[in-house]
N, C-alpha and C positions, 0 to 999 in steps of 0.2 A: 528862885531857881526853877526853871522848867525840867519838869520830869516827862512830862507826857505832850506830844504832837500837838494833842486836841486842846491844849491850855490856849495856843496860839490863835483856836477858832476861837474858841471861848471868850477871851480877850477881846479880839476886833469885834465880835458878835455884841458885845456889850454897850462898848465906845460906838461901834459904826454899824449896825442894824439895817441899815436900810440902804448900804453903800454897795456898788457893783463889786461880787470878790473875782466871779468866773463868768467869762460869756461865750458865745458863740455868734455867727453870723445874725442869726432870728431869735436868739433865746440868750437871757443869761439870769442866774442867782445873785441874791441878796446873801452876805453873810448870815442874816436871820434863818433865810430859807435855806442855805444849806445847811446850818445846827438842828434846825428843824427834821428835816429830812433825814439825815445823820444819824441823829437822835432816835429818829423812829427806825430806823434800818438796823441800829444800835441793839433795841429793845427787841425787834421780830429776831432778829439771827440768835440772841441769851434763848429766847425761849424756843424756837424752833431747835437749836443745837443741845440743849439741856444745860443751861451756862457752860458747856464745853469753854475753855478759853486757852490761849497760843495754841491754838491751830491756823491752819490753812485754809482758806476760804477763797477757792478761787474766782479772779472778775473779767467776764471777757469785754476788753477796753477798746473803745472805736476812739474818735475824734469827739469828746462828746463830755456835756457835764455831766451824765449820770455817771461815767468812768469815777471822777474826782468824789463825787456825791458818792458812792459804791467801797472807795476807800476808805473815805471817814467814817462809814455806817461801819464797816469791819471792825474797824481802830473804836469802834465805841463797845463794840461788840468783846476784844478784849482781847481778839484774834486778831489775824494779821493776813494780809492782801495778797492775791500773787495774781499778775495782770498778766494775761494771756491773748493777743491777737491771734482772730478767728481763723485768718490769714495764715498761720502759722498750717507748715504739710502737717494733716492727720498722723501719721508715724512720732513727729517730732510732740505732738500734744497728749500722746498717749504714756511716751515715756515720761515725759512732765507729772501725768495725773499719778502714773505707776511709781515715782520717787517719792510724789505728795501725799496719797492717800488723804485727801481734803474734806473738811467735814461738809462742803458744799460750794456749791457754782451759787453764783449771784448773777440773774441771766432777766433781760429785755425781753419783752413777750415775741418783739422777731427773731430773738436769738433761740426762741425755743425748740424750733424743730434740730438744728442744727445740734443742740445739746445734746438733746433726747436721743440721738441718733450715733452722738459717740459713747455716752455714758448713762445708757437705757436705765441703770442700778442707782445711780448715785443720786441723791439729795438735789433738784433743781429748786432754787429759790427765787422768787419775781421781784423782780426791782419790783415793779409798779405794786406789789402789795407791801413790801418792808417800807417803801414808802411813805405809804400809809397807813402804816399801823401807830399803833398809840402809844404814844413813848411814856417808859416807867422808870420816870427820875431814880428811884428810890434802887430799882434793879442796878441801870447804870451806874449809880454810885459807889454799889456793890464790888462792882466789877472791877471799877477803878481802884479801889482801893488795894485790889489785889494785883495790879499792873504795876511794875518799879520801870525804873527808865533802862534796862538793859534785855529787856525782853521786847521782842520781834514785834516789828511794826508792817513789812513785807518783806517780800522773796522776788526777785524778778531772775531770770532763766536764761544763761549764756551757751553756747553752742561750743567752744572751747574749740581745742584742736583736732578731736576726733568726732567731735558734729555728735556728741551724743551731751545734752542739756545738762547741767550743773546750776542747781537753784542755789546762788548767791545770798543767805538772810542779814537782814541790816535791823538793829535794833534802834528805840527811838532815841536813845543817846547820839548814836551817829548821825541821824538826820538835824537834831539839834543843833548839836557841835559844827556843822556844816552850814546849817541856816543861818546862825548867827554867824558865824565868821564868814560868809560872803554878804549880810546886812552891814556888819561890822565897815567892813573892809574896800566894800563898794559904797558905801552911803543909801541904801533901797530904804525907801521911806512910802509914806501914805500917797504922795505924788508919783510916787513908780508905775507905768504905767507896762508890764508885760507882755511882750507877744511870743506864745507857745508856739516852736516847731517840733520840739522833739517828741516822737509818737510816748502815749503813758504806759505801753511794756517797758517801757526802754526807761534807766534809772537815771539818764541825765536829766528826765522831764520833773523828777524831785526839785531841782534848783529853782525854778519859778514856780512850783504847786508850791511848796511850804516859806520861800521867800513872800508871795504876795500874803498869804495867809496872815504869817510872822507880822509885817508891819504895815497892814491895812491895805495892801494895795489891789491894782485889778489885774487881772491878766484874762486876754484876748488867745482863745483858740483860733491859730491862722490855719484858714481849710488847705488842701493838699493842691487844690488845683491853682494857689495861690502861686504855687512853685511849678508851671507849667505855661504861667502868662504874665511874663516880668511886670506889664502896665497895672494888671489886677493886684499884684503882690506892693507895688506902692503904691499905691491906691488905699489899699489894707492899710495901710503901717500908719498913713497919713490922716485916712478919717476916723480912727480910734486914737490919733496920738497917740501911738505906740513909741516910748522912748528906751525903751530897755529891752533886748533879747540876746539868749541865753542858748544858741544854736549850735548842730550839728558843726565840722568844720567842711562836711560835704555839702550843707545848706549854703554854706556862704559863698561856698564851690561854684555849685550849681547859679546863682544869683550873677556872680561874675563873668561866669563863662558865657551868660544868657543877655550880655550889657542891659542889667534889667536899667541903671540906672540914667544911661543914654537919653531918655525923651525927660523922666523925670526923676526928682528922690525923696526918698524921705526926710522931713525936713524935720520932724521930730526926736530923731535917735539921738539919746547922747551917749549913751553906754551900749555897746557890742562886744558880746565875748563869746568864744567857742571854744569848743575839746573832743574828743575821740579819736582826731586822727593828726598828723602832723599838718598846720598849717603853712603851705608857701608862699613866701613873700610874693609872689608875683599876684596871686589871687587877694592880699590883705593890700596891696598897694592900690588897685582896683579900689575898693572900698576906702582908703584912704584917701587918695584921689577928689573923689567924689562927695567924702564926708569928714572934711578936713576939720572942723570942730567935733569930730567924735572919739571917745577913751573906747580904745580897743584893748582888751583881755585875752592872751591865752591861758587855756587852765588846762590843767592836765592830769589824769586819773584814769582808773583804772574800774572798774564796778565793785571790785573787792573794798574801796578803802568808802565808801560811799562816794562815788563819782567822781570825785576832782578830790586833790589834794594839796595841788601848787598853783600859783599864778604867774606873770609877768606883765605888767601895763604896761604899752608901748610906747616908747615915750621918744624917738628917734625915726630916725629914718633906715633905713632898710632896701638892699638890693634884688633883685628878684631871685638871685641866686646864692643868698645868704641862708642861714640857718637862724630862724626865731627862738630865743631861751623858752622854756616852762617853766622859769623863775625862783622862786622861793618859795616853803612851805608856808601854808595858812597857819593861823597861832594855834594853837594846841596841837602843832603836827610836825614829826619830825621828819626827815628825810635823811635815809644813809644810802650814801654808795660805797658797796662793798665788793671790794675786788679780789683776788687771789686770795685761798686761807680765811674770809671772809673777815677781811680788815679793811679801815676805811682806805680811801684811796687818797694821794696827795697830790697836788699838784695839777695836773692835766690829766692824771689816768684813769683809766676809763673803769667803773662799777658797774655794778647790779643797782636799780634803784628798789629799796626796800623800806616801808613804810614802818612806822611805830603812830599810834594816840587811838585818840577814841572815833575816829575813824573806821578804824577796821571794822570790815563785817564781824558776825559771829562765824562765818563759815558757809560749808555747802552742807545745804540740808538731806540728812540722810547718806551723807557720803566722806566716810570720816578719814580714809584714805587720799583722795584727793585735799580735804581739807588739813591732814595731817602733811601734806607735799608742801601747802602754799603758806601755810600760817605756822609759824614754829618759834621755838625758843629765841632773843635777840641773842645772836652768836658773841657780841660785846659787852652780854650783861652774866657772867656767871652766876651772879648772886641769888637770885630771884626768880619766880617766872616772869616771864614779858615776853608777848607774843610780837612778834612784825609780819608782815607779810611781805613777798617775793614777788615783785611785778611781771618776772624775765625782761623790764627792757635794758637798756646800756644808755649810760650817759655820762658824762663829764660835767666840770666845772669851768665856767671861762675866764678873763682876766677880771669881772671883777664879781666874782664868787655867787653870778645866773648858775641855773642848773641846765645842761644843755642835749633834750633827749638826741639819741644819736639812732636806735633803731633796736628793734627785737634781738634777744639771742640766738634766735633760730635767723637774725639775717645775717650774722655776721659771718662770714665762709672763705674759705681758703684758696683762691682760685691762680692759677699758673704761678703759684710758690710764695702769694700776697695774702695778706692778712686783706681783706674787702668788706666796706659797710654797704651792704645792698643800697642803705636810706642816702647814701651820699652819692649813689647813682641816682636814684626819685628824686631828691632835691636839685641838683643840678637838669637834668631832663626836664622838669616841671618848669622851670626855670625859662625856657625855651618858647619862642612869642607863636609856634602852631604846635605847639604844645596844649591841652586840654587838664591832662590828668595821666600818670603815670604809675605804675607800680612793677618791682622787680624783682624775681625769685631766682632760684636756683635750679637749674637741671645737674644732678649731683651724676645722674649717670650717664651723661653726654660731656661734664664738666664744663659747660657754659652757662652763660647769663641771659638770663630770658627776658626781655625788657615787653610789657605790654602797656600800648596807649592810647588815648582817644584824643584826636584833633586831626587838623590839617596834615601833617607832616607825612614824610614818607621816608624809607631808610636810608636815602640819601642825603638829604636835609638833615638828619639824627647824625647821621659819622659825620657829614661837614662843619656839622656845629661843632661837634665833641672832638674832632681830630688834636684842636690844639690847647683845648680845655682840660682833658683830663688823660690820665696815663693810662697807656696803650690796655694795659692788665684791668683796665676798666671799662671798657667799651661793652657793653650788649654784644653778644653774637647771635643771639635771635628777638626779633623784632617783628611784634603782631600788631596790628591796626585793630581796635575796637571801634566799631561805628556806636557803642554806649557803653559804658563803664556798668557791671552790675554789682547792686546795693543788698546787702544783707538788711534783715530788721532791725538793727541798730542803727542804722544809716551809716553805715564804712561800707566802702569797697568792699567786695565778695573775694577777698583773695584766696581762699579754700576754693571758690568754684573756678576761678581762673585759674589758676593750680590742675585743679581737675582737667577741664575741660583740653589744658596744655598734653597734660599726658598722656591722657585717653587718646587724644588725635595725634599723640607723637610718643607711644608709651615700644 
């Protein structure tokens, strides 16, 4: 039984010593070389922090192996990570440190000025000395011994609804529970060959850090500019034999909309799967199309339950203007949809989806209010404690018992005397061949529908399409062109700044 993260370095570091775990474009480690490194990053942070242990040790994370290396030096250390892009507005990184009180930064000798300059007081630690420092087995062992498997591994930082940061902690049971059940479930073996898009603030990037670790394999950091030159991007995929990634669904967005695959393709993928945001068939048919022997995966999660919770293999075909399941829960995970009275729901009616296992986070760190909002008593279990957590989104079940997300609670609205799923205007609009990318909110004090989108199309082509498609009580009544969709650091659409940006120029 795994208790702790670093068993899974340990392991492969044993068997496979000298095997690629992590690379980059010009550089990569050896599993040796990163236990090595780990190890000594391990030993400098025990004695520089006075064996302090489950703290906060923050790492500010680029594209880059010392990010991954920076981790497990933490995780040896007995403390636990919280990955911070540089990039991130100073406002937003101060409220971060102010929740955290961190026993220290783990900083790149270029990231030094930049440190020094928000947090003149605080503890700066040098990669390049933890490094190198000289690792004391005997400390480490120490340390371990007092780690169980429900104590915090990291924290990564969600902006929520009111754009003020909520540190998410996830202990290493959860990442466990989730590594093996997508090894499990997907077949990732030593031959898995990974390619990283999703940035390491961001907690979907857990899915391929601790799967290739888990069962020996490698995984390739793909540079950003990858996704700026479709030729360059298979290019990538094809001279590393990259056969498995694990991407945004804005990554695969962005790929389709780019025809990256037109001149050439990857000829190595067998496995693709994405999550964060609703995938449209019209963008997954693209890539099916094209990669007609590939297992496509939607998963679906949330950052609270550790990333993903559910899947669906696609195993059909599919219209551009269908709705894709998020499927079934992973094993050890339950899924309830609960509806009025919070009882389950029967039939077609629509729930709350709300998690149960060993998924859930521990919570938001230092914020026991909002954490007492999301994580609470299971309403169907009087007996006992048992926590679940409350996603807000809505979803149903279909005919033959898929789970089928349908859209946020805050999209569901009432409009000229109709019950309206905002998402079942996005999907049908997305749907649409100059269509790009769509999303749809609410002007509650105009009482219309705000449709914003990027592509071809213009609002004539939008009602012509839609005139005999959907009911009249559904149409957009304002309609904005985006010449670019903009991306929060998670990689979803920015609907908070479109939102904004709506109002301010129409408030």
């Amino acid at each position: 039984m795994v208790i702790n993260v670093l068993e899974y370095l340990e392991n492969s570091e044993k068997v496979s010593p000298e095997k690629i775990v992590f690379a980059e474009e010009s550089k990569n480690v050896s599993y040796r070389d990163l236990a090595a490194r780990a190890r000594s990053m391990g030993t400098f942070l025990i004695e520089k922090t006075g064996s302090t242990i489950r703290k906060p040790v923050v790492v500010f994370v680029d594209r880059n192996l010392e990010s991954m290396i920076s981790f497990l030096g933490v995780a040896y250390s007995g403390n636990f990570y919280v990955p911070i892009d540089m990039t991130t507005p100073r406002q937003g990184i101060e409220m971060i440190i102010q929740t955290l009180q961190p026993v220290g930064f783990m900083i790149l000798k270029e990231q030094q000025d930049f440190a020094s300059g928000l947090f003149a007081s605080s503890p700066l630690f040098s990669y390049e000395e933890a490094v190198g420092y000289a690792a004391d087995l005997l400390k480490l062992d120490e340390v371990r011994r007092s780690i169980i498997d429900t104590d915090p591994l990291y924290a990564t930082f969600t902006s929520g609804s009111t754009g003020i940061p909520k540190g998410v902690i996830t202990c290493h049971r959860s990442v466990i529970d989730l590594t093996e059940a997508l090894v499990e479930t997907f077949g990732f073996s030593t031959t898995s060959i990974f390619g990283n898009q999703n940035p390491f603030y961001f907690d979907a990037s857990i899915k391929d850090i601790y799967s290739t670790i888990s069962c020996r394999a490698t995984m390739y950091i793909i540079p950003k500019s990858c996704f700026l030159m479709p030729q360059k991007l298979v290019d990538f995929l094809n001279d590393h034999k990259i056969n498995t990634i694990l991407w945004s669904a804005a990554a695969i967005g962005i790929v389709a909309n780019l025809n990256a695959f037109e001149a050439s393709r990857p000829v190595y993928l067998s496995k693709v799967m994405f999550s964060g945001e609703v995938m449209h068939n019209k963008i997954l048919n693209y890539w099916r199309k094209h990669l007609p022997g590939t297992t496509f995966v939607n998963l679906y999660g949330p950052t609270e339950i550790t990333s993903v919770c559910s899947y669906y293999i696609i195993d059909k075909p599919f219209e551009d203007d269908e709705a894709l399941p998020i499927g079934i829960p992973f094993r050890n995970t339950e899924i309830l949809l609960l509806g009025s009275g919070d009882q389950r729901v029967s039939g077609d009616e629509i729930g709350e989806i709300c998690v149960r296992g060993c998924c859930l986070a521990m919570g938001y760190y230092n914020n026991h209010e909002k954490t007492r909002a999301a994580f609470y008593q299971n309403p169907l279990n009087p007996h006992y404690p048992e926590v679940i957590y409350r996603t807000g989104d809505l979803a149903r079940y279909d005919e033959n018992g898929q789970i089928m997300f349908l859209s946020r609670k805050d999209n569901q609205v009432k409009h000229m005397g109709h019950r309206v799923e905002l998402g079942d205007i996005e999907l049908f609009i997305n749907s649409l061949g100059k269509i790009d990318l769509s999303v749809c909110f609410y002007d509650h004090h105009k009482q219309k529908i705000v449709l914003i989108y990027q592509g071809d199309a213009d609002s004539k082509y939008i009602i012509s399409e839609t005139r005999d498609k959907l009911p009249k009580y559904m149409f957009p009544n304002i309609m904005i062109r985006q010449d670019k969709m903009p991306y929060n650091m998670n990689g979803k659409v920015d609907r908070t700044l479109l939102k904004k940006q709506y109002l301010d120029g129409n408030g």
